[in-house]
C-alpha positions, 0 to 999 in steps of 0.5 A, a space after each residue: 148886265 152892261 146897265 147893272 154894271 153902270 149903276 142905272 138900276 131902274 134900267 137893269 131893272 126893267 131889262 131883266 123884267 122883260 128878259 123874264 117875262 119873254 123866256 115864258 113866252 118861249 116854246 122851250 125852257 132854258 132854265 139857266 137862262 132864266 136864273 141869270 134873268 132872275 139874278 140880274 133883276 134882283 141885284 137890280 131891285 136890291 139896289 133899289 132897296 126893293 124888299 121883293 127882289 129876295 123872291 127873284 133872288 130866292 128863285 134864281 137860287 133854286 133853279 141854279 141847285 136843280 142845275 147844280 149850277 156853281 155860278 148861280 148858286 154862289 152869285 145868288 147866295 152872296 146876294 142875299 143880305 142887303 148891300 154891305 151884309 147888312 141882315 134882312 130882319 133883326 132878331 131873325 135867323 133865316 133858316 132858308 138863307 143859311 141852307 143857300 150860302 151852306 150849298 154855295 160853300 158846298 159848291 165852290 171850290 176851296 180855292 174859288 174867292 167867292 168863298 170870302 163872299 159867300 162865308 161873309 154873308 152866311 155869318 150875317 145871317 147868323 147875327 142872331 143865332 145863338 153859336 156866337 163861335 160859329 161866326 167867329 169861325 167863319 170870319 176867321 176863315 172868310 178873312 184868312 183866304 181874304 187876305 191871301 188873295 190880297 184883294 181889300 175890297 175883300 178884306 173890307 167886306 169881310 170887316 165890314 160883316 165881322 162888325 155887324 154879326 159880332 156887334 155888342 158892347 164888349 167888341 167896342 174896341 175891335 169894331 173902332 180898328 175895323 172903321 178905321 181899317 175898313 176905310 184903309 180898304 176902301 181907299 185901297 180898292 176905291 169901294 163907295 160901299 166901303 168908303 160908306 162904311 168906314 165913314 158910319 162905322 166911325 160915327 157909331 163909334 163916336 157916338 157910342 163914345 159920347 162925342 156926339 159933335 165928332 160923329 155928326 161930323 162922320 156922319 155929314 160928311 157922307 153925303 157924295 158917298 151915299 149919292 154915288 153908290 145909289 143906295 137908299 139904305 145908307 142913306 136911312 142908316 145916316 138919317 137915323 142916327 142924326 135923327 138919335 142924336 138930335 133927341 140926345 142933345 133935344 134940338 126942337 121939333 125933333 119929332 117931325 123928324 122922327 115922323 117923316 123917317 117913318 113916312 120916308 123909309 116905311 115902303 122899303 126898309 122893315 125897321 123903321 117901324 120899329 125906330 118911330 116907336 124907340 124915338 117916339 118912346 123916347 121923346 115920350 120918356 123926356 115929356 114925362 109921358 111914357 105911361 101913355 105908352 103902355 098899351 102900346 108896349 104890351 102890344 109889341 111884347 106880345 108879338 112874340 118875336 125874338 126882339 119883342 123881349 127887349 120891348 120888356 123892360 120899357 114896357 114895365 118902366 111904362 107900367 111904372 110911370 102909370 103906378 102898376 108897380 105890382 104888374 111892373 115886377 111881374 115884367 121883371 120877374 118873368 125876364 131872362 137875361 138878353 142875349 149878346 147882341 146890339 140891343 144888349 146894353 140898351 136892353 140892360 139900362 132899362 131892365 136895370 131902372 126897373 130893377 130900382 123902380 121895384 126894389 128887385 136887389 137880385 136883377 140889381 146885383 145882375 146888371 151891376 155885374 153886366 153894366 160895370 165893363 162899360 160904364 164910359 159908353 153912351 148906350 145906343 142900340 140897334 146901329 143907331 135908332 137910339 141913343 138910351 143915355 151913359 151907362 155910368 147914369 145907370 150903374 149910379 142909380 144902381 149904387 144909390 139904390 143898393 145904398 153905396 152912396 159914396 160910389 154913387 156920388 162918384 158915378 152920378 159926378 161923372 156921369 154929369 159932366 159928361 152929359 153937359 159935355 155932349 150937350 145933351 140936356 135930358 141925360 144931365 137933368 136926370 143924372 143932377 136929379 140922381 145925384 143930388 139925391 145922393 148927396 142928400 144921403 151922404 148929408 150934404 145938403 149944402 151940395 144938393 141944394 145948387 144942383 137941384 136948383 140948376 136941375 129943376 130950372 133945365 127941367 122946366 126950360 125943355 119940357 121935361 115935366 117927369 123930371 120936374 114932377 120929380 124934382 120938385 119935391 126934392 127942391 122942397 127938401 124931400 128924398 
């Protein structure tokens, strides 16, 4: 416990392995000693980002209920989300995790302040679910009782789970209070955890805002703290979203990156898998090469997990780009609005261009109706694995589809000069390339005629060969 406590987790780790092992050894079981056993070693294995210390957790926790033992149940309930509530598997809720904090609630007495804790993790384990009320309730409750215990690193951790289980675009403006509240708290109860979450809360926030230069700085400024709360997840968390960035703004050999994210965090963390194939399809998108992600994408759609169905749209943008429009219609007309959740604006960008790539006018209708709340938003999904590109580049190839030519030119004159603002050449050369088509429309050809020139010259300078195969004929006078 004493080395626990001290942070040396490979000790703990091993101290509580031999404890285990040597209670099997015994003539007679003590049960409760075990569970303290198998506690200790999972806390231990947690903060190694050890994805099987759930098992000792999962373990410890069914022998605390056979005992109806308060503390165990309780302890280990609290500690089955990863360190800061983060949830174990997007789009995943865990039926067994949800009936171990529901007994813990049982348990525990109305007054005991492991409640705070125990409410906290029950609504990020409920992320996914459906009853978006229901979490709202439980961090009603959670920071009530937080806040009159007084305790900030309570309140901190009450925030810091509001933030992840009721994270979409329309608490945009709650999630930048938490940060900065979630940092008051961390300073209050001097919480690397929270300090920690401040700092990232605020870089997500930045980025979600388009200043892409503020949160780099949130985000390297983090260092001392991940270091001192030894814990690898914060330190892929950070790494992944500098990583987005990067392709934002396409630094060079921003792939390799990509790629060692993946080698690096693959053993551990159960979404970078699926972060390579968001950059990666990303990267492929600013190639021009994203048909060569069709077999791919159809076969993660047909994994026929929960967040497969976000695969759906880039998968019929995919199967755009490779000339199957009639199979690509078919994708979208098999979709059912995304749920509320962080993949939901992102998921929304893409369904919305292949709703202009197949010429569906009912999904356009749909996502101009979604999207226009949040037309001053970068689209980043997924707490940072990728940055998709300005809402307001979307909702302007929306307008000029649906021929409202005059809002187009406004949306794509916006969206333009807020991308040579973050500095991120591939979302400027696309929303030039809408927006000259625009201009075009309205008659303007004396306007279009310099955008396209400067659009097509950026196109080809980065290696964005789609754009320039687009551009190219509207260079030559084409719409």
């Amino acid at each position: 416990d004493a080395h626990l406590e001290a942070l040396a987790y490979e000790s703990a780790r091993d101290r509580y392995r031999y404890l285990v092992e040597a209670h099997g050894s015994l003539p007679e079981q003590d049960p409760a000693a075990l569970a303290r056993a198998l506690l200790g070693r999972g806390l231990a294995r947690r903060a190694l980002a050890d994805p099987e210390y759930l098992e000792d957790v999962e373990h410890a926790a069914r022998l605390g209920r056979r005992l109806r033992d308060v503390d165990i149940v309780a302890d280990a309930a609290a500690a089955s989300v990863w360190p800061g509530t983060f949830f174990h598997i997007a789009g995943e809720v865990p039926s067994d995790l949800v009936e171990l904090c529901e007994d813990a609630l049982g348990l525990l007495p109305s007054d005991d302040q492991r409640r705070v804790r125990v409410l906290a993790t029950l609504a990020s384990h409920l992320t996914f679910d459906p009853d978006r009320p229901r979490r709202v309730a439980l961090l009603s409750e959670a920071e009530e009782q937080a806040r009159h215990i007084g305790d900030p690193e309570l309140i901190g951790t009450v925030l810091v789970a509001e933030h992840l289980s009721l994270w979409d675009p329309t608490t945009f403006e709650r999630r930048q209070t938490i940060a900065v509240e979630v940092g008051r708290m961390a300073r209050a109860s001097g919480s690397t955890e929270l300090e920690f979450f401040g700092g990232f809360f605020a870089a997500i926030s930045a980025t979600e805002r388009g200043q892409l230069t503020v949160a780099r700085g949130f985000l390297e400024g983090l260092g001392d703290v991940i270091r001192a709360s030894q814990n690898p997840y914060f330190g892929f968390l950070v790494e992944r979203l500098l990583v987005s960035i990067a392709i934002t703004v396409c630094e060079a050999g921003v792939q390799e990156k990509v790629d060692d994210l993946l080698k690096r965090y693959e053993p551990t963390h159960a979404d970078t898998a699926g972060t390579w194939a968001v950059q990666s399809g990303m990267l492929a998108l600013h190639e021009g090469g994203f048909a060569s992600l069709v077999p791919t994408l159809r076969a993660m759609i047909s994994a026929r997990s929960r967040v497969g169905t976000n695969w759906a749209a880039p998968f019929g943008m995919a199967l755009m780009a490779a000339g199957e429009m009639e199979e690509a219609a078919a994708v979208l007309g098999a979709l059912e609005m995304p749920p509320l959740d962080y993949f939901w604006l992102t998921t929304m960008q893409t369904i919305a261009e292949l709703a202009v790539g197949v010429a569906d006018d009912v999904w356009q209708e749909r996502c101009v109706e979604a999207l226009s709340p949040f037309r001053d938003q970068l689209g980043v999904t997924a707490s940072g694995s990728l940055c998709y590109g300005l809402v307001a580049t979307t909702l302007g190839q929306l307008a000029l589809a649906r021929e409202r030519t005059e809002e187009a030119i406004e949306l794509l004159s916006d969206a333009v000069s807020r991308a040579e603002e973050m500095g991120a050449p591939y979302e400027s050369v696309r929303a030039r390339r809408l927006l000259a088509t625009a201009l075009r429309s309205a008659g303007r050809n004396a306007d279009a005629a310099p955008v396209i020139a400067g659009a097509l010259a950026d196109a080809r300078r980065h290696g964005f060969d789609g754009e320039a195969d687009l551009l190219g004929p509207t260079a030559d006078g084409e719409t």
